[in-house]
C-alpha positions in Angstrom: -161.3 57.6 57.3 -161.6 60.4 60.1 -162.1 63.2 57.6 -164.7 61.4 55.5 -167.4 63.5 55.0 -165.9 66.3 57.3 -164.8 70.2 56.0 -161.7 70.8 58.3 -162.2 74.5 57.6 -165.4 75.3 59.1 -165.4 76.3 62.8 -167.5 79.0 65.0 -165.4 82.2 65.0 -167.7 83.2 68.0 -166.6 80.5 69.9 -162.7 81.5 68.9 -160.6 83.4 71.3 -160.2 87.4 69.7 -156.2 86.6 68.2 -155.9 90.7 68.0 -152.9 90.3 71.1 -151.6 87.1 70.0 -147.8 85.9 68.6 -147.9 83.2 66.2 -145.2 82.1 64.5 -145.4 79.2 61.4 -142.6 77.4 60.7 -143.3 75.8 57.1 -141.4 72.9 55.2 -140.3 73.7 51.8 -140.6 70.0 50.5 -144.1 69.1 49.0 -144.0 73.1 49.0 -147.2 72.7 47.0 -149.3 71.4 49.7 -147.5 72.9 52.6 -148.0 76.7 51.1 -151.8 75.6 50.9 -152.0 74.9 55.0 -149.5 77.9 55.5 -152.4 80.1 53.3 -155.5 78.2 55.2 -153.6 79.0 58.8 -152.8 82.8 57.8 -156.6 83.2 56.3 -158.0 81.8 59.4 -155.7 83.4 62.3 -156.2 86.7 60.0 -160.2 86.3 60.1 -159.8 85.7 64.1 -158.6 88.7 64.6 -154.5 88.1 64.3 -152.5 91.1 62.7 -151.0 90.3 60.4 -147.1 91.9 61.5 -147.9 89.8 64.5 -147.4 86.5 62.5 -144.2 85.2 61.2 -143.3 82.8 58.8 -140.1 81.1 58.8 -139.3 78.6 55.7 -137.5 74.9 57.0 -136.1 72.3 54.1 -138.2 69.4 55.2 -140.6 68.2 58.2 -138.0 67.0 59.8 -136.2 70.5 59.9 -139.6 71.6 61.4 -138.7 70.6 65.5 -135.7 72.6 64.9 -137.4 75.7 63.6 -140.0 75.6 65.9 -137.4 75.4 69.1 -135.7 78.4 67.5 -138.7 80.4 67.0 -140.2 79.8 70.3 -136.8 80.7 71.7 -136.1 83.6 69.3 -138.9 85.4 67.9 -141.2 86.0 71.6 -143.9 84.4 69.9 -146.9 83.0 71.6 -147.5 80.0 70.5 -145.9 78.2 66.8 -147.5 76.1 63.7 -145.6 73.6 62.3 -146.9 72.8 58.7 -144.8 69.6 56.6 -146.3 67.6 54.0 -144.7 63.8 54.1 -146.0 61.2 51.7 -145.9 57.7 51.5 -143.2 56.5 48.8 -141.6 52.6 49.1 -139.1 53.1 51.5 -139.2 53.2 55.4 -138.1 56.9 55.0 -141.7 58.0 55.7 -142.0 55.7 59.1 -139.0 57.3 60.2 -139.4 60.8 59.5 -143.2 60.5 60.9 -142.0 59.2 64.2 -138.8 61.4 64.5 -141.0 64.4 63.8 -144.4 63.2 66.0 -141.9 62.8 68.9 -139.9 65.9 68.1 -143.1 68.7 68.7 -144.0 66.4 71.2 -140.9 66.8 73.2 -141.1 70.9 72.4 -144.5 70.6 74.1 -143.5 68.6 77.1 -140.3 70.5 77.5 -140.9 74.1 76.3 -143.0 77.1 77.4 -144.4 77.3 74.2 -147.3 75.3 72.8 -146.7 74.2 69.0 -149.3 72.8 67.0 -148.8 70.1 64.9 -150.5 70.3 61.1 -147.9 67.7 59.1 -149.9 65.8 56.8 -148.9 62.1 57.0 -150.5 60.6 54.1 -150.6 57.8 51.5 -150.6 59.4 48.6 -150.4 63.3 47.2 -154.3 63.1 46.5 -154.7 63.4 50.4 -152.4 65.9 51.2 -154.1 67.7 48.3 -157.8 66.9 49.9 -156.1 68.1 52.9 -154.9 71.4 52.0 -157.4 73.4 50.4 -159.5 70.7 48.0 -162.2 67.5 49.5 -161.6 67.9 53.0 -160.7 71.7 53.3 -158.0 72.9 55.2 -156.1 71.3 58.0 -153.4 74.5 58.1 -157.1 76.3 59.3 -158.2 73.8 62.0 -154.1 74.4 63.5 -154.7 78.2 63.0 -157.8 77.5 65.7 -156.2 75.4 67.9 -153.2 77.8 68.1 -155.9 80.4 69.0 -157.2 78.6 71.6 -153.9 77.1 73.2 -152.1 80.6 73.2 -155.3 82.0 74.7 -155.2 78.6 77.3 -151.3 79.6 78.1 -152.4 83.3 78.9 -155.0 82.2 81.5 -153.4 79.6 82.7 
């Protein structure tokens, strides 16, 4: 497992870009709303600690993951952000539902990336059961809404210097 024995909240703020000048906008899915408000509060705590203001990030609240490429094309379009968060939560049930969402959202931000001017970050929890989303988003393994707070940081900061 790649987050066995590994804190997905801990990082070296001096090593982080200063976020005091930066954009962010987090598109959040309201399904699993329980794990995806925990990433959404690990991702504000984090960008907020890195400097961020907090009028300079913007939430916008999506249905499901799948709603998220959608939300994040409008936000990057509408909202003269810097760079965009997508947090979803999609768990395993007994149906191929999860395969297909997974893949139509993986290829989705990837396409936004490709595409767009805008880097979006990708923090959707794909797991097997709600224990590791849990683990995930505040509990075991920390935070993984705070490791995509950090890499937003530091892509924004790339797409400014680039």
């Amino acid at each position: 497992m790649a987050t066995a024995n590994k804190n997905l909240s801990e990082y070296d703020k001096n090593a982080i870009p200063n976020a005091k000048d930066i954009r962010f906008g987090i598109v959040v899915s309201e399904w699993n709303d329980h794990i995806t408000n925990g990433l959404y509060n690990g991702a504000e705590a984090a960008l907020l600690d890195c400097g961020a203001v907090a009028e300079n990030i913007i939430r916008w609240n999506v249905p499901g993951s799948f709603e998220l490429i959608y939300g994040a094309k409008l936000m990057s379009q509408a909202r003269n952000v810097d760079v965009v968060i997508v947090i979803g939560c999609v768990i395993k049930g007994e149906t191929l539902h999860f395969d297909f969402v997974c893949d139509g959202v993986t290829q989705g931000i990837k396409d936004l990336n490709v595409h767009g001017d805008i880097p979006v970050i990708f923090c959707v929890l794909t797991d097997n059961n709600e224990q590791q989303s849990i683990d995930r988003s505040g509990g075991a393994h920390g935070n993984k809404g705070t490791e995509a707070a950090i890499a937003a940081i530091k892509m924004a900061d790339l797409r400014r210097n680039a």
